[in-house]
GUFI-416987 format. One record per residue (C-alpha): residue in three letters; x, y, z. Coordinates in Angstrom, 2 decimals. Each point is the difference from the previous one (the first is absolute). Layout:
! residues N
<ala, <X, Y, Z>>;
...
END
This chain:
! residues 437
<unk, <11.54, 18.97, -23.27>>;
<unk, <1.23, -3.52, 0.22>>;
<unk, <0.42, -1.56, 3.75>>;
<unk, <0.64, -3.58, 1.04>>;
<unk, <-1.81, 0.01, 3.43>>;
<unk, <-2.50, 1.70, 1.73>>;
<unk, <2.79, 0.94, 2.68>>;
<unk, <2.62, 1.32, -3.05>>;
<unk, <-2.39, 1.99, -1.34>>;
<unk, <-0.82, 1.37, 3.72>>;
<unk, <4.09, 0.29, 0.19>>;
<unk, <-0.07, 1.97, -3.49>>;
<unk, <-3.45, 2.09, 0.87>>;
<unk, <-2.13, -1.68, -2.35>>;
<unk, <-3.68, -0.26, 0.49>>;
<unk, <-1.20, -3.15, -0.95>>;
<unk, <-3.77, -0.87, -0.97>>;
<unk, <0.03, -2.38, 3.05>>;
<unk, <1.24, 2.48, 2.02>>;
<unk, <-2.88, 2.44, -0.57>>;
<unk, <-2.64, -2.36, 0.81>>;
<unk, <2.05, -0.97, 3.22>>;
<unk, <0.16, 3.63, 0.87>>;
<unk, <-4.01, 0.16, -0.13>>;
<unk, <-1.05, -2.57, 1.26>>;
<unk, <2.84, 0.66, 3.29>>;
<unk, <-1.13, 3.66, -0.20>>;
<unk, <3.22, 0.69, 0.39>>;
<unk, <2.44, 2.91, -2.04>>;
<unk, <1.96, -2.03, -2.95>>;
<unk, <2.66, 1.63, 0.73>>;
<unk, <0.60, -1.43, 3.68>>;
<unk, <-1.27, -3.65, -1.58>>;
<unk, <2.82, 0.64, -2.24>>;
<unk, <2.94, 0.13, 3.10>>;
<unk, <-1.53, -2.80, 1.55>>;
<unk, <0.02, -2.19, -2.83>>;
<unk, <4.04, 1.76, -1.06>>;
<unk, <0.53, -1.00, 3.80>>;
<unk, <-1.21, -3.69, -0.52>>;
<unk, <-2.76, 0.75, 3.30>>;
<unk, <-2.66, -0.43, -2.80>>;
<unk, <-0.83, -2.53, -2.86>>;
<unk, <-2.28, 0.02, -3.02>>;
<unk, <0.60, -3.77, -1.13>>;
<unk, <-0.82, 0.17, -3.65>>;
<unk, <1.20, -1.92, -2.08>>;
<unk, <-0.01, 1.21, -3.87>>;
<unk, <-1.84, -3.04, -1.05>>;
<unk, <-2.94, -0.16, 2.01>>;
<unk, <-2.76, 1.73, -1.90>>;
<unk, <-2.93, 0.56, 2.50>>;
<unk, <1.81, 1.03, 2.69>>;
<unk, <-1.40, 3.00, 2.19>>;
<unk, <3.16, 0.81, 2.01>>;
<unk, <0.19, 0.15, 3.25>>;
<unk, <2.94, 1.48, 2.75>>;
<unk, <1.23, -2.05, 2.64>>;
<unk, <1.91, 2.04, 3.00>>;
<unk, <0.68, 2.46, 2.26>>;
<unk, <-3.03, 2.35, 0.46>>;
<unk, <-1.97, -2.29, -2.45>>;
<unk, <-3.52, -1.61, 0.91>>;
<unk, <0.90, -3.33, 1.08>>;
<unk, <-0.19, -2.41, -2.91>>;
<unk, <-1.46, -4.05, 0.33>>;
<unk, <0.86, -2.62, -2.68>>;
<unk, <-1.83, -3.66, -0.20>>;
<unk, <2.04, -3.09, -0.79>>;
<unk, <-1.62, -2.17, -2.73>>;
<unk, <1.07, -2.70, -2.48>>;
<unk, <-0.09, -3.70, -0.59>>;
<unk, <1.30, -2.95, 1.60>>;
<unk, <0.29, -3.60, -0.39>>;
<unk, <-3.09, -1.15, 1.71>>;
<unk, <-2.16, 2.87, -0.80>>;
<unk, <0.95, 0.78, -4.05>>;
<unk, <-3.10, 1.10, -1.02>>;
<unk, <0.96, 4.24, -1.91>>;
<unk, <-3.51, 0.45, 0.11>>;
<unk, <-0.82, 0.72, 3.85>>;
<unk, <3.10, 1.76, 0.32>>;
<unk, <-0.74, 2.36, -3.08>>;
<unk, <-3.53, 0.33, 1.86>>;
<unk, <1.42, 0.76, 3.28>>;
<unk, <2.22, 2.82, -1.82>>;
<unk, <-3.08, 1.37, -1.30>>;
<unk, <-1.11, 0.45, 3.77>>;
<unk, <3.25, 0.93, 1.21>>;
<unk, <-0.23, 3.01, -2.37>>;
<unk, <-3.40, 0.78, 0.89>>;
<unk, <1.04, 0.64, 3.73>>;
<unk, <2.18, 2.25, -1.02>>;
<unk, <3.58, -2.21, 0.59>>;
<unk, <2.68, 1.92, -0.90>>;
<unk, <2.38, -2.95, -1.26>>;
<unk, <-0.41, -3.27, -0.55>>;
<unk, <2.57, -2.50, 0.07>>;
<unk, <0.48, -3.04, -2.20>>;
<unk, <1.31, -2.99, 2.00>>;
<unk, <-0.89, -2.86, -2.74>>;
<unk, <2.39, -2.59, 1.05>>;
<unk, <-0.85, -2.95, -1.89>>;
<unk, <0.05, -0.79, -4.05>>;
<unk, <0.04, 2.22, -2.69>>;
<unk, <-0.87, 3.32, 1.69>>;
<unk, <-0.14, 2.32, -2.92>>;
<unk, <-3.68, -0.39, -1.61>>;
<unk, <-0.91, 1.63, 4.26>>;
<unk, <2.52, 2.22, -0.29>>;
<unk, <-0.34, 1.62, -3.17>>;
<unk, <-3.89, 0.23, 0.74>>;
<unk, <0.50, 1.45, 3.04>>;
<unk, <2.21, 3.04, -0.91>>;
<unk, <-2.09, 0.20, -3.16>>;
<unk, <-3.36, 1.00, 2.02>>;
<unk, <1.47, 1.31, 3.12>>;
<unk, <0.18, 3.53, 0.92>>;
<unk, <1.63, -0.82, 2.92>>;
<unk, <3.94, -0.34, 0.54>>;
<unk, <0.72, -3.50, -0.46>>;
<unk, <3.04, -1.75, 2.03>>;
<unk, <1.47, -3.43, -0.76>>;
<unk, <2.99, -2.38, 1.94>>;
<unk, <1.62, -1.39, -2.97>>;
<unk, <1.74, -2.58, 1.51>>;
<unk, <-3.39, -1.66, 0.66>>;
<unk, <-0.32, -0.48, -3.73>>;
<unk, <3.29, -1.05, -1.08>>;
<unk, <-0.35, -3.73, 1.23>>;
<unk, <-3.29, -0.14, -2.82>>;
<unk, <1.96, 2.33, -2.61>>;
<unk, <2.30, -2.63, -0.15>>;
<unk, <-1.14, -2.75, 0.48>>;
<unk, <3.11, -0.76, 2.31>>;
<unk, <0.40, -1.10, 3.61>>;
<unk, <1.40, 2.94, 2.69>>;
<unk, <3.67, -0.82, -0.22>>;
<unk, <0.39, -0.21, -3.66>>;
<unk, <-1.51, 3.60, -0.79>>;
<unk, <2.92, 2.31, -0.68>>;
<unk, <1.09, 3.59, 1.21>>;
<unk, <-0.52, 1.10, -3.86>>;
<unk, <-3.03, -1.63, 0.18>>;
<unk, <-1.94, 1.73, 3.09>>;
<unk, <1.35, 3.27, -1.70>>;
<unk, <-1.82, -0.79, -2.92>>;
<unk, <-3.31, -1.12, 1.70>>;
<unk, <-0.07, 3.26, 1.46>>;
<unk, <0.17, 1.80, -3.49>>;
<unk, <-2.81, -1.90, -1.22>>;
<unk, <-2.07, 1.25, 2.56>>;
<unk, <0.83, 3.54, -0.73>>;
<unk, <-0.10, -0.19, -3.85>>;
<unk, <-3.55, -1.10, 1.42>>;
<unk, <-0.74, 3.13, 1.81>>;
<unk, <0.12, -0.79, 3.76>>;
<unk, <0.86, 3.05, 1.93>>;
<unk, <1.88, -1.41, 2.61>>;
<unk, <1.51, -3.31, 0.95>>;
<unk, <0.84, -1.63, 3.79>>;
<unk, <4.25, -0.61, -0.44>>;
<unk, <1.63, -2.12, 2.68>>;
<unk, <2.92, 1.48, -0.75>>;
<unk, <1.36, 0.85, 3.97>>;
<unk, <-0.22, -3.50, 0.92>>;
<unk, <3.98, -0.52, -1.08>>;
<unk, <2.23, -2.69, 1.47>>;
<unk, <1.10, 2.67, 2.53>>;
<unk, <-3.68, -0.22, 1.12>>;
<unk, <-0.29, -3.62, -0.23>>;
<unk, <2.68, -0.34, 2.39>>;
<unk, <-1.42, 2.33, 2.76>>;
<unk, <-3.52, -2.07, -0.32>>;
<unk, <1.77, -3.17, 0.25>>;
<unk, <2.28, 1.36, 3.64>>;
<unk, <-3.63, 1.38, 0.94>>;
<unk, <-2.11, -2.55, 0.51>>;
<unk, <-4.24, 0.56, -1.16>>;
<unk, <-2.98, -1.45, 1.27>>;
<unk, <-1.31, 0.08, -3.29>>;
<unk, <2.89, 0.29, -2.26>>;
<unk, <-0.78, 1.82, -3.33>>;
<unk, <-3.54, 0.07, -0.68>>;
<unk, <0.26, 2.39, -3.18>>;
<unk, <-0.90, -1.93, -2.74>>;
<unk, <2.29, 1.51, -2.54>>;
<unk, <2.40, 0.39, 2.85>>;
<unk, <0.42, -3.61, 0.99>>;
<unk, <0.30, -0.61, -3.76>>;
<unk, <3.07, 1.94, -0.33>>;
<unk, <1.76, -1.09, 2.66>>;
<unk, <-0.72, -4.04, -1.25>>;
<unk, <1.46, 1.34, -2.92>>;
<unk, <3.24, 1.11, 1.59>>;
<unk, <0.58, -3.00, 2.37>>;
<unk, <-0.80, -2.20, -2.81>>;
<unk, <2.61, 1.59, -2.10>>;
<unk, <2.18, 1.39, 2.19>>;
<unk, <-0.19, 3.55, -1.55>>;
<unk, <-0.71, 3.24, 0.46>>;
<unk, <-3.80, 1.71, -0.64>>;
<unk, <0.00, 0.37, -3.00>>;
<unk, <-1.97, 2.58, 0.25>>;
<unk, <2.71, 2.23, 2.00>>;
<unk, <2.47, -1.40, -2.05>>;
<unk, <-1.34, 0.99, -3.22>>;
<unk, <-1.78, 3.52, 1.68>>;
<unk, <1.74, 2.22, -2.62>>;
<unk, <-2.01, -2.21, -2.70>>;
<unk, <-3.15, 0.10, 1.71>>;
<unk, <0.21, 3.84, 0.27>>;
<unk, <0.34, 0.03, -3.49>>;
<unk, <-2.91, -1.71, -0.79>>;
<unk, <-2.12, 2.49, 2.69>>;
<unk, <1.16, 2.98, -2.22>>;
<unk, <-0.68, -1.27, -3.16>>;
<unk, <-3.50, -0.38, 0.94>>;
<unk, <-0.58, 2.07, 3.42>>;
<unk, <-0.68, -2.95, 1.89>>;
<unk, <0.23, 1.02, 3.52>>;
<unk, <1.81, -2.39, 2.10>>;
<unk, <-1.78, -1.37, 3.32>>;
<unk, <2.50, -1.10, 2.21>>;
<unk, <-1.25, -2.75, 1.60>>;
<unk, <0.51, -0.95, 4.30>>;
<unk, <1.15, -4.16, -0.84>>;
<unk, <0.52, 0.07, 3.71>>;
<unk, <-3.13, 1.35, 0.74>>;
<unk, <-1.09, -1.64, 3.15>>;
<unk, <-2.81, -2.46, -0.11>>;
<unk, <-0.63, -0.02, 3.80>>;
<unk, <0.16, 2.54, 2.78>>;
<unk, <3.05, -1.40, 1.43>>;
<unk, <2.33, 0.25, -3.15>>;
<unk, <-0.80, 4.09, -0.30>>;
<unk, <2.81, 2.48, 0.01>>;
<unk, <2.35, -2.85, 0.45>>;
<unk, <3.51, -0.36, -1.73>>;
<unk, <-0.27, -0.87, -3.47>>;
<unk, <-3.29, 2.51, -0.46>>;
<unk, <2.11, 2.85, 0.66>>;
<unk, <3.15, -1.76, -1.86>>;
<unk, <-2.03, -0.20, -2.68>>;
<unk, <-1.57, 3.82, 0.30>>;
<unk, <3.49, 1.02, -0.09>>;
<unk, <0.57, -1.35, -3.36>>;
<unk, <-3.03, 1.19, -1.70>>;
<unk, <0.77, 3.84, 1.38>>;
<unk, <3.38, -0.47, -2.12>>;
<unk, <-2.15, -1.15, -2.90>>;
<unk, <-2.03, 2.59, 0.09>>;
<unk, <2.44, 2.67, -0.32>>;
<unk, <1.57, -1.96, -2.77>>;
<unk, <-3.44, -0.20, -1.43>>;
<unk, <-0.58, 4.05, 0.05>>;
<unk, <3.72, 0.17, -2.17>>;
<unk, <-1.47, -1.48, -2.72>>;
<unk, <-3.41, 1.86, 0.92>>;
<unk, <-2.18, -3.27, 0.71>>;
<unk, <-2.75, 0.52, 2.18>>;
<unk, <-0.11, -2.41, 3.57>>;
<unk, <-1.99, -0.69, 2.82>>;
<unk, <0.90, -2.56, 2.60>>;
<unk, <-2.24, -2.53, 1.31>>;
<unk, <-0.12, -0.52, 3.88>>;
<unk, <-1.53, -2.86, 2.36>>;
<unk, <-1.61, -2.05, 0.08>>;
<unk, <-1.09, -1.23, 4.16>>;
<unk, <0.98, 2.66, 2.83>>;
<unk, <-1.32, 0.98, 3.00>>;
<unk, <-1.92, 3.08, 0.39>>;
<unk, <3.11, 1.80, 2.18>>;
<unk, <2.33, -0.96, -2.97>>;
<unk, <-1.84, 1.35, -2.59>>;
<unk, <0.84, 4.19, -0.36>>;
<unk, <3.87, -0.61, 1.13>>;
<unk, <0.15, -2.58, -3.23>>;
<unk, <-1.34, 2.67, -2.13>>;
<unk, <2.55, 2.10, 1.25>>;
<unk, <2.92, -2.18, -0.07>>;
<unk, <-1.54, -0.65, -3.43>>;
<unk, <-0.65, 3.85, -1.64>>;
<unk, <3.62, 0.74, 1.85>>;
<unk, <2.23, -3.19, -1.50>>;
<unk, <-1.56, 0.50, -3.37>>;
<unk, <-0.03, 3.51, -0.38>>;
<unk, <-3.72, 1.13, -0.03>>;
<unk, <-0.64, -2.18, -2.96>>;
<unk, <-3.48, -0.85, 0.42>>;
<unk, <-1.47, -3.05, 2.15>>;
<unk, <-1.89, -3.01, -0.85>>;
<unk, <-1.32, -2.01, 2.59>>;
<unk, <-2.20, -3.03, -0.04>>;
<unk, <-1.68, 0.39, 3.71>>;
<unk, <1.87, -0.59, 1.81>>;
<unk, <-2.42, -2.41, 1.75>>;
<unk, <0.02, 0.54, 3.91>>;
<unk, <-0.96, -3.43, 1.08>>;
<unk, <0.78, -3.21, -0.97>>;
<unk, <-3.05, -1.51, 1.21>>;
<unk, <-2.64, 1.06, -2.06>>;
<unk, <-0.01, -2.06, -3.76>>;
<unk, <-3.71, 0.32, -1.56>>;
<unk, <0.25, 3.87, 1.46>>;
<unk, <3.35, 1.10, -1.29>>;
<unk, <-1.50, 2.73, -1.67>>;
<unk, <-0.96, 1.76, 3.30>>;
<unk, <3.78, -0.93, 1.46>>;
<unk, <1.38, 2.10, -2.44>>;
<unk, <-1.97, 2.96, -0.34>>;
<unk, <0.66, 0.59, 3.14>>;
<unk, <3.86, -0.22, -0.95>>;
<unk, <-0.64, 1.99, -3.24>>;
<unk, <-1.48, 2.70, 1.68>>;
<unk, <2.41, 0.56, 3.07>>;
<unk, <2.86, -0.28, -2.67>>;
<unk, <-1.29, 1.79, -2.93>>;
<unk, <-0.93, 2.97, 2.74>>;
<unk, <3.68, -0.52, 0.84>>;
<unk, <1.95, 0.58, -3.04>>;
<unk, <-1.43, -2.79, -2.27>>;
<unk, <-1.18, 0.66, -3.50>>;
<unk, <-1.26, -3.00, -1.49>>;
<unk, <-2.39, -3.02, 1.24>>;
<unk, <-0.08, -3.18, -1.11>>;
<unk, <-3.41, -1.83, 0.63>>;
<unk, <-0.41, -2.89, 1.75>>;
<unk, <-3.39, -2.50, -0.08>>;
<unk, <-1.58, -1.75, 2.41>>;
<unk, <1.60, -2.86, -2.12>>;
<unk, <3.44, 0.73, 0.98>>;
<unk, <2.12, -2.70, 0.97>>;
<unk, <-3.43, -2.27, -1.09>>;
<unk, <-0.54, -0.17, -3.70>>;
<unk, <-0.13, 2.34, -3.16>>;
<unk, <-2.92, 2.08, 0.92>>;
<unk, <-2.63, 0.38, -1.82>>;
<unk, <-2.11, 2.90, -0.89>>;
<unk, <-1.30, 0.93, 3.31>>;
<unk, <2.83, -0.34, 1.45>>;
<unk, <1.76, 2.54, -2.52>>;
<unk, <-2.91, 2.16, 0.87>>;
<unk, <0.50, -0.10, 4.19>>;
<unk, <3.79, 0.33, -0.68>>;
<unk, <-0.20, 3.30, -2.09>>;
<unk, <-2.76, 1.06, 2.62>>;
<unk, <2.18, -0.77, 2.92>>;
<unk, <2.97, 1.89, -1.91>>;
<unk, <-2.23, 2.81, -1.10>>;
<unk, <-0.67, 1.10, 3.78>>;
<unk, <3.97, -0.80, 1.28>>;
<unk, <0.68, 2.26, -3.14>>;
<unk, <-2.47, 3.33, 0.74>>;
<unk, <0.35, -0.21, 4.07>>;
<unk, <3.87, 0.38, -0.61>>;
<unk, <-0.39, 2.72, -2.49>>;
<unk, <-2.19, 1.74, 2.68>>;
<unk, <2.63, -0.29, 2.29>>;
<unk, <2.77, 1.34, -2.53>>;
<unk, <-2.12, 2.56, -0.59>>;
<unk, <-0.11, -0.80, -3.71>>;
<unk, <-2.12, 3.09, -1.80>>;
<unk, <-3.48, -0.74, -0.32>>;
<unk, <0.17, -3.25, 2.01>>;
<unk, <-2.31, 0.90, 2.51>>;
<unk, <-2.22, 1.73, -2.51>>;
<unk, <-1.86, -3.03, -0.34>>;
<unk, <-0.58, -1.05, 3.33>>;
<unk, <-1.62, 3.64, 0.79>>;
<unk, <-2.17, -0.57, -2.67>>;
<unk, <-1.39, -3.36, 1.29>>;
<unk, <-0.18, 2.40, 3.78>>;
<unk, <-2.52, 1.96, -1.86>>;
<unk, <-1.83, -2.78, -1.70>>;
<unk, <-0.33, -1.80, 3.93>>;
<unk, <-1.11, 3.28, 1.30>>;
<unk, <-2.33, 0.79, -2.49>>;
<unk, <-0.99, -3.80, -0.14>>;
<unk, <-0.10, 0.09, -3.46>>;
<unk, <0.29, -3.78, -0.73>>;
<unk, <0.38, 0.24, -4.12>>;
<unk, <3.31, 2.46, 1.03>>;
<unk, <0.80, -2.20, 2.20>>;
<unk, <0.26, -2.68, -2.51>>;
<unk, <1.78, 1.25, -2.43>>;
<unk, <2.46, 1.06, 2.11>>;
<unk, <0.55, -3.46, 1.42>>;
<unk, <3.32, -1.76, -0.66>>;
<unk, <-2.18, -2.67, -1.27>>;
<unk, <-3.52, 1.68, -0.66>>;
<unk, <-1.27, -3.86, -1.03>>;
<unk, <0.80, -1.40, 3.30>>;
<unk, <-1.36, 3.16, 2.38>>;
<unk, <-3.65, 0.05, -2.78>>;
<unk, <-0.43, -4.28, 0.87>>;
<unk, <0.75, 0.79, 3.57>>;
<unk, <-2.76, 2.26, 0.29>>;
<unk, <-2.18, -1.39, -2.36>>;
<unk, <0.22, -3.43, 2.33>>;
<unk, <-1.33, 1.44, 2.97>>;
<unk, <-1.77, 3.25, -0.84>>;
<unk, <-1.47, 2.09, 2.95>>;
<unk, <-3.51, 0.98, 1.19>>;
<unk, <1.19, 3.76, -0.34>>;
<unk, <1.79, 0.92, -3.59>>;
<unk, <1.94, 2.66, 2.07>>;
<unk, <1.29, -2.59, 2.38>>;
<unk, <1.78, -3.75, 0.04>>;
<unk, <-0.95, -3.25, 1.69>>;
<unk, <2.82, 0.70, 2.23>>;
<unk, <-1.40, 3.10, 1.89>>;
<unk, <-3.72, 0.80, -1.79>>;
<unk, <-1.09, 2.99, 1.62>>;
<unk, <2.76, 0.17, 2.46>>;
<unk, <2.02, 1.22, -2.93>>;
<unk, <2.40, 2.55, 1.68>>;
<unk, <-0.04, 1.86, -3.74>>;
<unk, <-3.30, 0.15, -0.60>>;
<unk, <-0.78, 0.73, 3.49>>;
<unk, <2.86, 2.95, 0.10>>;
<unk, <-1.53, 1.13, -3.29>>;
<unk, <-3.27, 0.07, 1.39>>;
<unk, <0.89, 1.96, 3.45>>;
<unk, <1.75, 2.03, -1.35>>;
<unk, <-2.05, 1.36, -2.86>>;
<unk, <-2.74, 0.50, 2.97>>;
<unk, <-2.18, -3.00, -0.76>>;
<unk, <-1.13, -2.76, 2.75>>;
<unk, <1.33, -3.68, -0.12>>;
<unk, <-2.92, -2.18, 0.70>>;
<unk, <2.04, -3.11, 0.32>>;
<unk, <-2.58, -2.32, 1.62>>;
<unk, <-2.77, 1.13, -2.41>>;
<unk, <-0.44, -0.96, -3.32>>;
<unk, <-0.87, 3.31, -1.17>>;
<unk, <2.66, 3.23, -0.42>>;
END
């Protein structure tokens, strides 16, 4: 049967291919994957065109999902480490990767990319339409942005970041609402250059019924991005971020008309308090659409340890109602990180991710934590290993400072509570001034 979305062939009943290996690897019935997706609370972005994707679900009762931003700039151009660092990414088990390429000719990355990831890959067109053209901001045209954006899905991304609820009605709330930091989203600020410059309207709202087009054509899941994210604790939950929220919940249901799959992306800098009311505000102003949220960072004092900021965010709001993390490096607000700085993000990420599924009580979450119980217990270091979140990192700690006793660590030695429990309580002495047992 023919379909033009995931979510109209979940409105018609139709079980797609992605939708089976969702349903597995979710261990969930299809059938209830099916309403949540027909209810827009769940998204397989999939675009038609990307070959090697192994789909994933992003939403309500889903495992949390992480994604990894990537690409090329101007003073670090070099595809190869970033093609490298994908390689990784995949490896550790990122469930999307993003594309942020913002300088040149960002295809030759792009088409690679998709080509050998199985992972769902997200772009922000608007970053590439300066180097498409070859044209300063200002002299891009609505037709044009449209048309950047259909390259990109001819090319097989699976979803793209759309500024679209940044209109002029928002601009005008920001501008009566003074910022500390103004508009730190990159594509956001863009935009709204674009509209003072011209004196226009986003083109992107504007033009919406266009862009949903395009999204159907291909099933390219709109991401609606937060342009008034805030950038600093005391811009959260202000004015224009819940101006703008109020937009993109219109959008969304104008979205699910035309059966596009959306999630909305969220802040950004916030105080711990702040962070479960947002996703509240957030699931309730846009409908239960799903929820992308980069942090939110809890401090603003911390650069070269960002990573640790936000986890702490992503769990607390991923265990309240968000679905989707965006990572963030130690390199945040630095430099393009490099390689181990991917690798502590999606670590960091990884661990906001699973402790909020715990706390959701996502099935099976906590499976893998009792296993590693039983591994301690038994002291079964190889177990313990391989259960590790990053097995290389826990074998080179041990390995660096390896104990007298193999059924200890240099922490406690023979004051091991396990092995000591173990050992009382099978009946057997512990001897823990003598060398023998």
């Amino acid at each position: 049967m023919n379909y033009t979305t995931q979510m109209d062939a979940a409105k018609r009943g139709i079980v797609t291919r992605e939708m089976e290996i969702v349903a597995k690897k979710e261990n969930i019935k299809i059938e209830d994957l099916m309403e949540l997706m027909a209810a827009g609370k769940v998204i397989i972005p999939a675009n038609k065109n990307h070959k090697s994707l192994d789909p994933e679900a992003v939403g309500k009762g889903m495992k949390t999902k992480i994604n990894v931003n990537l690409g090329i700039s101007k003073d670090c151009c070099d595809v190869e480490p970033e093609l490298e660092k994908v390689k990784v990414a995949i490896d550790m088990k990122a469930e999307a990767i993003m594309d942020l390429s913002s300088f040149g000719k960002t295809e030759e990355f792009r088409h690679r990319l998709i080509e050998m990831s199985p992972a769902m890959i997200g772009t922000v067109p608007v970053y590439d339409a300066l180097g498409f053209y070859d044209k300063e901001l200002s002299e891009i045209s609505p037709d044009e942005f449209l048309k950047v954006v259909e390259k990109h899905a001819q090319d097989g991304v699976d979803f793209v970041t759309i500024h679209a609820g940044l209109n002029r009605e928002t601009a005008e709330v920001f501008k009566r609402n003074k910022r500390k930091m103004n508009i730190v989203s990159r594509g956001g600020s863009l935009m709204y250059a674009w509209m003072e410059l011209n004196q226009k309207e986003n083109p992107f709202y504007e033009h919406y019924d266009e862009l949903l087009d395009i999204c159907e054509k291909y099933d390219l899941t709109l991401s609606l991005g937060d342009a008034c994210r805030p950038g600093c604790l005391a811009d959260a939950t202000d004015a224009c971020q819940i101006t703008e929220l109020m937009i993109l919940g219109e959008l969304t249901l104008r979205a699910w008309e035309r059966n596009v799959q959306v999630m909305i992306e969220g802040p950004g800098h916030m105080a711990i308090n702040e962070i479960a009311s947002n996703m509240i505000i957030e699931k309730k102003l846009c409908h239960d659409a799903p929820f992308y949220v980069l942090g939110p960072l809890v401090t603003d004092i911390a650069p070269g340890y960002d990573h640790i900021t936000s986890a702490i965010g992503g769990a607390i709001a991923a265990s309240s109602g968000a679905d989707f993390l965006c990572y963030v490096t130690p390199a945040e607000h630095l430099r393009l990180p490099n390689l181990e700085d991917m690798k502590e993000g999606i670590i960091a990420s990884r661990i906001a991710a699973h402790a909020a599924d715990i706390a959701k009580g996502v099935k099976g979450a906590r499976d893998w934590d009792d296993k590693m119980a039983e591994a301690r217990q038994q002291l079964d270091w190889e177990r313990m290993f391989e259960l590790s979140i990053d097995p290389e990192k826990a074998r080179r700690y041990r390995k660096e400072s390896m104990p007298a006793h193999e059924d200890s660590c240099t922490m406690c030695g023979k004051m091991c509570s396990v092995r000591n429990m173990n050992k009382v309580m099978a009946g057997k002495n512990i001897n823990i001034l003598r060398d023998d047992d």
